[in-house]
N, C-alpha and C positions, 0 to 999 in steps of 0.2 A: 504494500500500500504506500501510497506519497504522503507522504505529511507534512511538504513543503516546499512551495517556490520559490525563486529567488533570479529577477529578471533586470539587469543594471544594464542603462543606454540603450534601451531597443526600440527602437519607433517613438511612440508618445512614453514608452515605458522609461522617467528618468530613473527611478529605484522602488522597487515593487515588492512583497516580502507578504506571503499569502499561506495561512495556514488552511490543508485541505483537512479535508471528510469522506466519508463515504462516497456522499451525492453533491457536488457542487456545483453552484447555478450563479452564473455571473449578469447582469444585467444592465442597458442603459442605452440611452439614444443614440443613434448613429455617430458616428465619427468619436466617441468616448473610449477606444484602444480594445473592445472586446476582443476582434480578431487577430491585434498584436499580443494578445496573451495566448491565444492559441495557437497561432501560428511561433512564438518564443517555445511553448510543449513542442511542436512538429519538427522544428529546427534541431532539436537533441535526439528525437527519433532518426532523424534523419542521419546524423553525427552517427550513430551506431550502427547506421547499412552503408556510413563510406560513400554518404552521397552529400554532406554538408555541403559544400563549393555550390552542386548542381541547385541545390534547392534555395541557397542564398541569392543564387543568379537570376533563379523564377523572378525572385520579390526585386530585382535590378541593382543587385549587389552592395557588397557593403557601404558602400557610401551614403547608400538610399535608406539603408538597412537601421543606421545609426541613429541616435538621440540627435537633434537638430532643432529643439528649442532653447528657448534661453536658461543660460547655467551659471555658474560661478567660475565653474572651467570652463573655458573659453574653447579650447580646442580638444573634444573627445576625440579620443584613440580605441577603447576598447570596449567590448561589448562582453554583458558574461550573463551565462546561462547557468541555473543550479538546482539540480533537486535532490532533496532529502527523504529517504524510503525506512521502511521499519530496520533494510538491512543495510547499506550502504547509501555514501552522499556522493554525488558527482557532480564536477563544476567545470564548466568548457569556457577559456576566456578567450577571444579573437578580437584581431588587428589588422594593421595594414602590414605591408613587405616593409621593409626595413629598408633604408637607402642602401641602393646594389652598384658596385664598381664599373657595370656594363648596363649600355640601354635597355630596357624591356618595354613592350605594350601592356605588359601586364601588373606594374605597380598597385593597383587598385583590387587585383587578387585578395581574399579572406584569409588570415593565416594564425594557426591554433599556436597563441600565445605560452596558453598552459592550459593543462587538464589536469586534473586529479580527481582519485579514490579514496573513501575513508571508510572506514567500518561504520554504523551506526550510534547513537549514541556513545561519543565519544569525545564528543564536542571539538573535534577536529583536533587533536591534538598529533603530535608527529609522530608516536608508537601506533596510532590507529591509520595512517597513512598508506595505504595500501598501494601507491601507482601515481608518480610525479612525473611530468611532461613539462618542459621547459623548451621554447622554441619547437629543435628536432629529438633533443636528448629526453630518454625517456629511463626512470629510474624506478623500480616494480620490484613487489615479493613476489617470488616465486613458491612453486607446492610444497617447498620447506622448508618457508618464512622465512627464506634468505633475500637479504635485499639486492639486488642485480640491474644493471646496467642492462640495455637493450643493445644488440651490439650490430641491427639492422638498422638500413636505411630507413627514415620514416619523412612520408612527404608532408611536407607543412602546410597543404591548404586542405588536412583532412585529418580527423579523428583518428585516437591510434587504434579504435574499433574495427575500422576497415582495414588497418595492416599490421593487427596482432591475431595471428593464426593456431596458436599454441594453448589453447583449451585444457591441456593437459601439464601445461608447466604454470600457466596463469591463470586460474580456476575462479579467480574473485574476478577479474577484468572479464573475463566471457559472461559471468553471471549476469554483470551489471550493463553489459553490452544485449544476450539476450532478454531480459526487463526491458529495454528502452526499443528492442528491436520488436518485441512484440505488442507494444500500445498499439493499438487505431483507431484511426482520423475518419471520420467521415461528415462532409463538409458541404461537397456538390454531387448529387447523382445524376447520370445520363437520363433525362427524361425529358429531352426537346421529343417533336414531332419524326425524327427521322434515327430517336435513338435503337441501337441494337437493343436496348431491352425491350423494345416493342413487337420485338419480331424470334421466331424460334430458333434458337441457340444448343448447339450439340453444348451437351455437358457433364459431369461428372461429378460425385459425390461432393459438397461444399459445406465443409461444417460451418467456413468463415466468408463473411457475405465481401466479396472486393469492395474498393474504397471507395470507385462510384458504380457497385452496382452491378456490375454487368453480369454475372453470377446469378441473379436475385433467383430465377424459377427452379435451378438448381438448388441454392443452397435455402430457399423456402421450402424445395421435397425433402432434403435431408436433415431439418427438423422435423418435418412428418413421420420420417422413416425411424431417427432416432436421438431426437432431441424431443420440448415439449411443446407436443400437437394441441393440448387441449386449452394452453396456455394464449397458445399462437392463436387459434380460434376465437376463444374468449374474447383478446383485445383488438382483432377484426371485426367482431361481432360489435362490439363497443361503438367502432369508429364505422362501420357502413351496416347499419342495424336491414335485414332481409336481404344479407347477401350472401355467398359463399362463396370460396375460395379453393380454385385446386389445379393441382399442374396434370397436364398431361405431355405426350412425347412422340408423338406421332414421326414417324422416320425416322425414331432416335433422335427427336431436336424437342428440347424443350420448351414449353409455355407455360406461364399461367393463362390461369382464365378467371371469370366473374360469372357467377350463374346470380340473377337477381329476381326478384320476386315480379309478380306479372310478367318475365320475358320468357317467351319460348326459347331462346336461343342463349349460349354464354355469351359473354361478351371479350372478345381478346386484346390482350396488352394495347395494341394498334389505336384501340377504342375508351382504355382507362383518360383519365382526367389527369394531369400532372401531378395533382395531388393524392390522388388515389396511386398512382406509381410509389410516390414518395415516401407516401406511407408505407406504405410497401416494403420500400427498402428498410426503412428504421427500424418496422417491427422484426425483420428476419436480421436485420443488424445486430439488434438487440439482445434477440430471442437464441442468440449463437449457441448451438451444442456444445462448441470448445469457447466458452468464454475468457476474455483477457483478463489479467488485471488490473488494463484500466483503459476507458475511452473516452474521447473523444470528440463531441457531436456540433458544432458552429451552425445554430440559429436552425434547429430542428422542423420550427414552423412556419416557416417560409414555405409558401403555397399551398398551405393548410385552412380550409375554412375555421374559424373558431367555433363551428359545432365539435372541431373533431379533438381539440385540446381536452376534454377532459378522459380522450383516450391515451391520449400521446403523455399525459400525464401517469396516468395508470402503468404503462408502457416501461418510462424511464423509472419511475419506482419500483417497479418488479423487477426490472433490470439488475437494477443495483443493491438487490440482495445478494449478487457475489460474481459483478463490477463493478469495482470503482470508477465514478462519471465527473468528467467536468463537460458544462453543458453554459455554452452561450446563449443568449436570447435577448432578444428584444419585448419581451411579454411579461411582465408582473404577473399577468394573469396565469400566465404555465405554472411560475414557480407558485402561487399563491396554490394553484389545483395540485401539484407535486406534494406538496406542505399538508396535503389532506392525507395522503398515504404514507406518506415518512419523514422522518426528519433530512434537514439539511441544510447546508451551509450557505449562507443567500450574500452576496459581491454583490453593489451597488456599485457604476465607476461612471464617474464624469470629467468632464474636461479642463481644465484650466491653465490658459498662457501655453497651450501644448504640448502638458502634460499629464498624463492618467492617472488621476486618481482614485483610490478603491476604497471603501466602506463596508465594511461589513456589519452587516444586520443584524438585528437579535430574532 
């Protein structure tokens, strides 16, 4: 479980220090930093598939990346990412290249400052240091708690996640590397008019629904098959009350379908509402046979009628009897319907002079 962020210079984020929960629900009007707090979670996911650089470049690299309102420091250099779990702390700090004796086009490149490991409650002290990365130099216990030097090349515009391959010498750095490599994000699903989930897709057992989607009538039969069907029912039923829901496979290619009350005929993906898709996805997102330890979800009700909120509510609570959720939104009213079925930790953030401010609620 997390039990704590820790996001300095990221976007509107100037210094941000956020104790989690179980169920976490951030909230607040547009432009108030929601998505730079999830997207600060994505950016450490990402640092642990060795794809940091690629994903920093999406959002238009560090420059863009950085704190850029008004400071006391004048000129910010670094950026640092931290999270705190029951069993280990991990903290990723990034910069610019360092002036080089030869030209490059690539000065403005992302470059891992330092990184570390610590054991949990231990309050970071240097015997609980598990894994120090300075520039390229990387200093780590190995399987018997000898401390060692790495004595490979390690590239500086990427996590030493992506180019420590030794599981079996370095057993704490894989742990904390598979933790971060297994969150998911899910943020935007494929459901324009022309997406592939509207149409039938060959597919294969799916315990875990992909991150926009495309999976959905696959891994919606394989909570049928062996995950829980009655559950998944239930909060369908909640959210499109006289409908029913079921896949079939004609040529081996998967569908859902919609069978609805007065229609003779089901109705196929091609024919769902964007919202009815959408839901879709979240509840088989949700509803995962192999659940994470923690997800995920950026502004859930988006294209959702407000009749269907006090499903989508039902949904993320049930959920997270055993995942852990961070859950952005724009709606008081979600978190207020959430609040009916379980407790949880409710983020207020608003804006000011261009920087994100967070509140937490009672």
């Amino acid at each position: 479980m997390i039990k704590s962020l820790y996001i300095e210079n990221y976007r509107s984020l100037r210094r941000v220090a956020l104790e989690l929960e179980q169920l976490n629900i951030v909230f607040g009007p547009n432009g108030s930093g929601k998505s730079n707090i999830y997207k600060a979670i994505q950016l450490m996911h990402s640092a642990a598939q060795g794809a940091f650089s690629q994903a920093l470049s999406r959002e238009g690299g560090i420059l863009n990346a950085l704190w850029a309102g008004r400071s006391r420091q004048q000129d910010v250099r670094r950026m640092i990412l931290a999270v705190e779990t029951d069993d280990y702390d991990y903290e990723l700090q990034v910069g610019f290249v360092e002036k080089l004796p030869y030209p490059t086009l690539f000065q403005l490149d992302p470059v891992i400052k330092e990184e570390k490991i610590w054991l949990s409650n231990q309050r970071r002290r240097p015997s609980a240091l598990l894994m120090k990365r300075q520039n390229q130099a990387v200093f780590l216990s190995n399987i018997h708690h000898e401390k060692v030097t790495h004595s490979g090349a390690i590239y500086e515009n990427e996590s030493v996640f992506g180019q420590l391959g030794e599981p079996h010498l370095y057993p704490e750095v894989s742990q904390v590397r598979e933790m971060l490599r297994n969150w998911r994000f899910y943020h935007e699903f494929a459901v324009s008019g022309n997406s592939p989930l509207r149409e039938p897709q060959v597919g294969f057992r799916a315990p875990v629904l992909a991150s926009d989607g495309a999976n959905l009538a696959a891994a919606f039969q394989t909570i049928v098959e062996i995950g829980d069907e009655d559950l998944l029912n239930a909060i369908l039923n909640a959210a499109f009350p006289g409908s029913r829901f079921y896949c079939d496979n004609p040529g081996g290619r998967f569908q859902l379908l919609m069978q609805r009350e007065g229609l003779t005929r089901p109705l196929e993906p091609a024919e769902f509402s964007d919202g009815t898709l959408r839901f879709l996805c979240l509840a088989v997102a949700l509803l995962s046979p192999r659940p994470p330890a923690f997800i995920a979800l950026n502004e859930p009700e988006n294209s959702l009628h407000p009749q269907m909120l006090p499903a989508l509510a039902k949904l993320i609570a049930e959920a997270s009897r055993w995942t852990q959720i961070w859950l952005t939104s724009h709606s008081p009213e979600l978190a207020r319907l959430v609040q009916q079925h379980t407790a949880c930790a409710r983020y207020q953030l608003a804006m000011s002079e261009g920087e994100t401010r967070v509140e937490r609620l009672a």
